[in-house]
N, C-alpha and C positions, 0 to 999 in steps of 0.2 A: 673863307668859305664856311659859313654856318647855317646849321638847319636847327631853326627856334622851336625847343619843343612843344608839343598838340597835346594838354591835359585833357583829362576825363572831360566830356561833356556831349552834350546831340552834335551832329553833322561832322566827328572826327573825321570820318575819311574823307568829308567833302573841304574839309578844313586841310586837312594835308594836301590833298592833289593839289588847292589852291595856292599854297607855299611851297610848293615843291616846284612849280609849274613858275611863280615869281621868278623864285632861286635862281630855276636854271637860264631864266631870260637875263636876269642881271648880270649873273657870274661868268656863264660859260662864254669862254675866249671865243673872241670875231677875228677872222685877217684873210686875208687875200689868196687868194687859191686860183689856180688855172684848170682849165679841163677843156680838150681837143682845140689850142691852139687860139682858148677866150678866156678872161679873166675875168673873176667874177670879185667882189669884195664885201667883208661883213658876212662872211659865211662860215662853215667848217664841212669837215666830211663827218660820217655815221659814225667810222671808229671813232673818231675826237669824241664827239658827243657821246658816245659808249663809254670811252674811256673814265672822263670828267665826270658825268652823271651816277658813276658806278663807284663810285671815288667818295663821292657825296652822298649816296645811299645807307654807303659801307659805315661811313663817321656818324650818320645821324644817328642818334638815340629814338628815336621814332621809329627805326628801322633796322640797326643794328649790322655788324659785321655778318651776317647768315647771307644776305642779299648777294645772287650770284650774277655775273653776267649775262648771263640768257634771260632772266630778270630784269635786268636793267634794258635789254634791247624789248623783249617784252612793254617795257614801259613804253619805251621812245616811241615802237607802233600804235599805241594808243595815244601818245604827243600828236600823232602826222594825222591817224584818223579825227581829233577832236582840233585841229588846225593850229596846234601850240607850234607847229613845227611846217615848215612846206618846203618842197626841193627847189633846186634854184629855177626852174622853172616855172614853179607857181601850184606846183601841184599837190595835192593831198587829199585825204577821207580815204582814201586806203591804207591800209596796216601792211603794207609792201617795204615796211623798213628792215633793210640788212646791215651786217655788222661790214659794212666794204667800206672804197674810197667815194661813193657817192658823194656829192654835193646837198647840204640842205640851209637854209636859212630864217629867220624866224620873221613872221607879215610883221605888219604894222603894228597890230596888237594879239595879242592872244588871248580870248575868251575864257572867263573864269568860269568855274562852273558854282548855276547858284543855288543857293539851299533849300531843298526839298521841300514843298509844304504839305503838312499832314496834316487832317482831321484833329484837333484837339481832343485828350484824353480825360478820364476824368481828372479835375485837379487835385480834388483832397483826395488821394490814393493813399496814404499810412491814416487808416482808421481803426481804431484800437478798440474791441467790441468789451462792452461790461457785463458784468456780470446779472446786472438789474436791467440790462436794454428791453426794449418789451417785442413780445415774437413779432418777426415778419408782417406785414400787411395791417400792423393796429398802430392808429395817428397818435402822434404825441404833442397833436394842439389841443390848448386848453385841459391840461391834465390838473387836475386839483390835489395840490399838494399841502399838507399841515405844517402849521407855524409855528417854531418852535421857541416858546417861553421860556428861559432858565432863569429861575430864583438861585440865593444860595446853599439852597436845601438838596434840590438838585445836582447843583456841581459840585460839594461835598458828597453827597452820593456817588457821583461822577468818577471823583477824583481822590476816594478813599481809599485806592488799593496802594498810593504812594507812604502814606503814613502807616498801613500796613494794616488797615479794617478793611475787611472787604467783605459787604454784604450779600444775601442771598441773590443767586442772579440764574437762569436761563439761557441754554443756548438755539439758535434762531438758524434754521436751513437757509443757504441761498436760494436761488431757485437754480434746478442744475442744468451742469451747460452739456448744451447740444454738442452730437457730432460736427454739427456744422458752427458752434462754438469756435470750438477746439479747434477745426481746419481754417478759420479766417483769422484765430491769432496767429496761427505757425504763418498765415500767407502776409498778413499787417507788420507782424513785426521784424522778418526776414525782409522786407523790400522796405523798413527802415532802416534797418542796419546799412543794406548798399546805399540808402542814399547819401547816406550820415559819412562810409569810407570813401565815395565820389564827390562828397561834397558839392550836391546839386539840390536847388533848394525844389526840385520836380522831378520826378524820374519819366515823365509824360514823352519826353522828346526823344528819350532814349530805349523806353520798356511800354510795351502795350500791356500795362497787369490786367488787364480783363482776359487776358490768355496765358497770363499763369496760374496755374494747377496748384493748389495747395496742397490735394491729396498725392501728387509727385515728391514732395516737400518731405512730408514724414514718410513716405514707404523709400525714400533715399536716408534719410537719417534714419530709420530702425529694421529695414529686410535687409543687412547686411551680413556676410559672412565675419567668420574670424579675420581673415585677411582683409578686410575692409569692401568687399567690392559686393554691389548691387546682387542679391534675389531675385527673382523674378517670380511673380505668381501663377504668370502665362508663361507656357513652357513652346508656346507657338510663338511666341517675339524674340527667342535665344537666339545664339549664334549657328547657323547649321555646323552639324558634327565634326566635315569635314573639313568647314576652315578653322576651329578650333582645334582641330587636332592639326592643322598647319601651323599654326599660330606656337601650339604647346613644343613643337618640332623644333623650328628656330629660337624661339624663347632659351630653350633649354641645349642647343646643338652645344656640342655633338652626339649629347644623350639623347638619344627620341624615342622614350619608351612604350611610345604609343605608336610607333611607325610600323608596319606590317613588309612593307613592298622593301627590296634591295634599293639600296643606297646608289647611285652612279654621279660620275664628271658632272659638275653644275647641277644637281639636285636641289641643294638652296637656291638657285636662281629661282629655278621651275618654280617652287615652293612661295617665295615670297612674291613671285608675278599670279600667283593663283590669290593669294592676300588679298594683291595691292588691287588687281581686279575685282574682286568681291565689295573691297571699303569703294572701290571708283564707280562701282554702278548703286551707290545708293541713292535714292529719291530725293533725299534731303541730308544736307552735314551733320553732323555729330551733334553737332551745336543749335542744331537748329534757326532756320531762316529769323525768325521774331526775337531770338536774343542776338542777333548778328550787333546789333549797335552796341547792345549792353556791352558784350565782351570786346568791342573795339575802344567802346571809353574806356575800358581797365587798363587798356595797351598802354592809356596813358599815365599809369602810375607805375610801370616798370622802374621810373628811379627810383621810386620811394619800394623797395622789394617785400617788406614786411606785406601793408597796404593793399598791394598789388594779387599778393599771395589772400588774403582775407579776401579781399570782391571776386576773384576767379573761384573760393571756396565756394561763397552765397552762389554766385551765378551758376555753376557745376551743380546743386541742389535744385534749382529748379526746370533743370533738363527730364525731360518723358524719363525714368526708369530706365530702360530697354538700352536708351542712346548713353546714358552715364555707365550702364556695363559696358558697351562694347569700346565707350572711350575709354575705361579703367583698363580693361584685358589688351586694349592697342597700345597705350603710353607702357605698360608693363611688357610688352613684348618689344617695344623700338627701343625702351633704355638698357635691356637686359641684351640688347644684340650689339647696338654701339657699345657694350663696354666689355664684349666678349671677344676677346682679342685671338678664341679659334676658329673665330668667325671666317671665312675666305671670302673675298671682294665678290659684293652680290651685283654690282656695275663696272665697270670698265670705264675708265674720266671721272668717275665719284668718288668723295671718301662715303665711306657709310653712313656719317650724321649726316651729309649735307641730302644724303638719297631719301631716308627718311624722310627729312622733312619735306623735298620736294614730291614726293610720292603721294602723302600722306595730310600735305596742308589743307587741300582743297576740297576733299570728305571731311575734314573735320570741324571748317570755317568758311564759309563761302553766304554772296547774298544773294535773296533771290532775283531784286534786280541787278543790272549789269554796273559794280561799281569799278574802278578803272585801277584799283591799288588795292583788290582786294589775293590777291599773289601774294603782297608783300605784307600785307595784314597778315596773313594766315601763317604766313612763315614765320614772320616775329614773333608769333600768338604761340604755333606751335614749338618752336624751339625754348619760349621760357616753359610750356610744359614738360616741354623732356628732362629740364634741369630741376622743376620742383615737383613732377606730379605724383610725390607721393605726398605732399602735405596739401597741395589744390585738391587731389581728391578724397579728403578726407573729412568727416563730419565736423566741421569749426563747432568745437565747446563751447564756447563761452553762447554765441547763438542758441545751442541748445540748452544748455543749464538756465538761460534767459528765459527763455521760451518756458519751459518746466514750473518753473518756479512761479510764475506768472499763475499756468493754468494752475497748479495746486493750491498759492491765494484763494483765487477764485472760488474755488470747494470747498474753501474751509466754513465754518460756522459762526457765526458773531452772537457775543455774548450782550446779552439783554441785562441790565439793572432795574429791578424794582423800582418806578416810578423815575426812572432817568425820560422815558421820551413816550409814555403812555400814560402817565396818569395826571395827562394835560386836559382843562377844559376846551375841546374846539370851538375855535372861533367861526367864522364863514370863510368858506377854501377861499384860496388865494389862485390864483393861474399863472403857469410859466408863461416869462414873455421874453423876447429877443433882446439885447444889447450892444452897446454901443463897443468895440473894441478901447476905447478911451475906459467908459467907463467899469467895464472888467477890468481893466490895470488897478485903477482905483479901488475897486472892491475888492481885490487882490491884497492890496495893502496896505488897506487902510479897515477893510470891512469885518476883519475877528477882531480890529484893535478893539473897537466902538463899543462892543458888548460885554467884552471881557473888563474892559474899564469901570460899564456901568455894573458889574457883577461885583466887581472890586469893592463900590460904591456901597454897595446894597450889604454887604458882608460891614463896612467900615458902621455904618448906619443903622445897623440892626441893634435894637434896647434890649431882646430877647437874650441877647449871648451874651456870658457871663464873660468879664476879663481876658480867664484864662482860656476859654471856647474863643473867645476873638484872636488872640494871638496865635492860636492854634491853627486858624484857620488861615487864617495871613502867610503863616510861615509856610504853610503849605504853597500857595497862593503865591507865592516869593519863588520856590523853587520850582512851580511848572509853568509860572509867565513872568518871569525875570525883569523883560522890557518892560511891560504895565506895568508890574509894580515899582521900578524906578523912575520909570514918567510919573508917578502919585507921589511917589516917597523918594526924593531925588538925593536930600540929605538926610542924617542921622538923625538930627534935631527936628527935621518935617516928621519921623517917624515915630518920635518920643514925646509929642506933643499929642499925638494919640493915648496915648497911656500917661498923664503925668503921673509923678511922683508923689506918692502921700507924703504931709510932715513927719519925720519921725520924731516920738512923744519922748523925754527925758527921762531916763531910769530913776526911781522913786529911791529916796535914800533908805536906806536896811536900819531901819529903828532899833533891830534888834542889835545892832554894830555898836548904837550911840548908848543901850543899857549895858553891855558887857565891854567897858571900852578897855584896852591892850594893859592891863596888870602885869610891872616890872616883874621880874624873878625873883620871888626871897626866899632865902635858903631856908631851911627848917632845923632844926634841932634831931638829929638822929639817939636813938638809944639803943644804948647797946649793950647786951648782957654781962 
């Protein structure tokens, strides 16, 4: 009995119901049964099917040990209404499945459900804006761009801060970037990061980005408190008083120092049915109907936990403001009650995790068509946040410091050299034109050899430069394009063929050696008084 796990991708949930829906046609046990005195065979009753199907839930990784019982028959009434299932009489399209000895058995075949078709999105969605892009609404055919000529005069200019001259130079303003700069990198390069931890070579089938808010982006990453949780600038989109001060009551029981009214028998009940009604009557889940997909592909990196915890981070940023506080202040109040052990039983048949999360799944994850395992999404979803959601909600660094450092690039200044790329004669503009993908590879790799070659060239070939200005320049030349210059100069001896060796001329004999030549030592005659 195995359930093959559903990785990140479009139509997760339609991909699961479809294996699950397999599974249980293959697996679940057939045999022979009687009912009022006829025998029926190839069937089971509703407990079996409960039993097995719950069994199967429980083991998947898809779905996880959280999956309750009432879940699982849950499920089965959506099997009998979508005809995966029909009583032994033939009957079905009602959700009139009980957990009894009823009879059911499965038709001839049972209809898969098939993959949604949607309007395609745009395709190139991670666009990365520059800093030279020219404003809105102005064409960028036929833009006449200069040619650029480099002598070795020039690239010695160029490349004279390595030998350590560096000449007079000028610095040169970008042009600066717009507000609306600034908010289309935070939204380009956040929705490449998910795609790059989903590994999907589109985010189209998964994410409508023409409905993500970039200006949500940074007012979640920088109006945050010390505690980490969402500002609000509108003080009309908060949480009303009195369920926050229900919320701060169980958070914190048995101290509730905001509580006014006496205490009485079942108070927390009362308290958390006032919550649980407030999160059930909202308009729309936490999560929002349009990233309902996104965050059911991340369901499928739960093995990989790291991973998993990174894409629920990106996707929790680009939730409205409003919905990322009241998920922050809800996940902060269900962890801090399930592990509050003076907590008294808030149900009767529930442990406390398991109430949470059925209480609580379906405000926070739901879609807004009717998907048929969106129960058990929610559940899955929400129980891996009660175990990490102090690191899901919290600003992923490295995204920001990415982001930052980017826009700061951008602003910075470039330094201009004296005759490096202005004291060119123009020639007649030239115009951008379109290319082949083939031959962009090409140009890619083959296209600064070509130049830098003929530069080499022009340097090796120059009668102007003295010896020791040519070796100068070489060795420079050597250590900022290493490849070129071992393509030219591949051996030692290619390299010294450029310089040969003068004859060295024979020391002239010392004339002055051959008039004074080596006089023995002859003693002299001392006198002495």
């Amino acid at each position: 009995m195995e359930h093959r796990i559903v990785g990140p991708g479009p139509y997760r949930a339609t991909r699961l119901w479809n294996e699950t829906v397999e599974l249980f046609r293959a697996k679940m046990p057939l045999r022979k049964h009687r009912c009022r005195f006829k025998s029926y065979e190839h069937c089971f009753t509703a407990t079996e099917a409960v039993d097995w199907l719950h069994e199967l839930l429980r083991r998947s990784q898809n779905f996880g040990p959280e999956v309750t019982r009432k879940q699982t028959v849950q499920l089965l009434k959506k099997f009998l209404k979508n005809h995966v299932i029909e009583d032994i009489k033939g009957k079905w399209g009602q959700e009139d499945f009980e957990d009894n000895r009823h009879l059911y058995r499965f038709p001839p075949s049972s209809p898969l459900k098939p993959y949604p078709k949607r309007p395609p999105y745009q395709k190139d969605v991670i666009k990365f804006p520059k800093w030279n892009d020219p404003p809105p609404g102005t064409s960028q055919e036929n833009i006449p761009v200069r040619p650029l000529v480099m002598n070795s005069e020039m690239w010695y200019k160029r490349h004279s801060i390595a030998i350590g001259e560096v000449p007079a130079c000028r610095l040169v303003h970008r042009r600066q970037l717009t507000e609306a700069n600034v908010e289309e990198i935070w939204k380009s390069t956040t929705l490449s990061y998910l795609q790059k931890i989903l590994g999907l070579d589109s985010l189209e089938e998964v994410l409508d980005i023409t409905l993500v808010n970039s200006k949500f982006i940074i007012h979640n990453v920088y109006s945050v408190s010390k505690q980490g949780v969402v500002i609000l600038d509108d003080r009309s989109k908060e949480l009303p008083h009195w369920v926050l001060s229900a919320m701060k009551c169980l958070a914190n029981w048995p101290n509730c120092s905001d509580l006014k009214q006496p205490m009485y028998l079942g108070f927390e009940k009362d308290v958390f049915k006032t919550i649980a009604d407030y999160y059930g009557h909202l308009k729309e889940p936490l999560l929002t109907f349009h990233l309902f997909d996104a965050f059911v592909s991340v369901l499928g990196l739960l093995q990989k936990e790291k991973m998993a915890i990174e894409a629920f981070q990106i996707c929790c940023l680009l939730l409205p403001p409003e919905n990322r506080r009241k998920l922050q202040l809800l996940m902060r109040m269900m962890a801090r009650i399930c592990l509050n052990k003076e907590m008294p039983p808030l149900c009767d048949g529930f442990g406390t995790r398991t109430l949470m999360v059925q209480t609580f799944s379906h405000c926070i994850l739901c879609s807004k068509d009717e998907v048929d395992l969106d129960d058990l999404l929610a559940a899955r979803l929400v129980t891996f946040l009660m175990d990490n959601y102090q690191e899901i909600l919290k600003v992923p660094l490295a995204l920001q410091t990415s982001i930052e450092e980017r826009v700061a690039n951008l602003r910075r200044v470039q330094i201009k050299y004296p005759g490096a790329d202005m004291d060119i004669t123009l020639s007649a503009p030239s115009f951008c034109r379109q290319i082949s993908p083939e031959e962009f590879e090409y140009q890619r790799a083959y296209g600064s050899q070509e130049p830098l070659a003929a530069l080499l060239e022009e340097v090796i070939t120059d009668a102007k430069l003295s010896s020791k200005e040519k070796k100068k320049k070489l060795k420079q030349f050597q250590k900022s394009y290493p490849e070129v210059y071992q393509e030219r100069f591949p051996t030692p001896e290619s390299e010294a063929l450029l310089f040969p060796e003068k004859p060295k001329a024979k020391p002239q004999l010392l004339m002055w050696a051959l008039k004074n030549p080596f006089q023995p030592f002859q003693r002299t005659r001392s006198f002495r008084m």
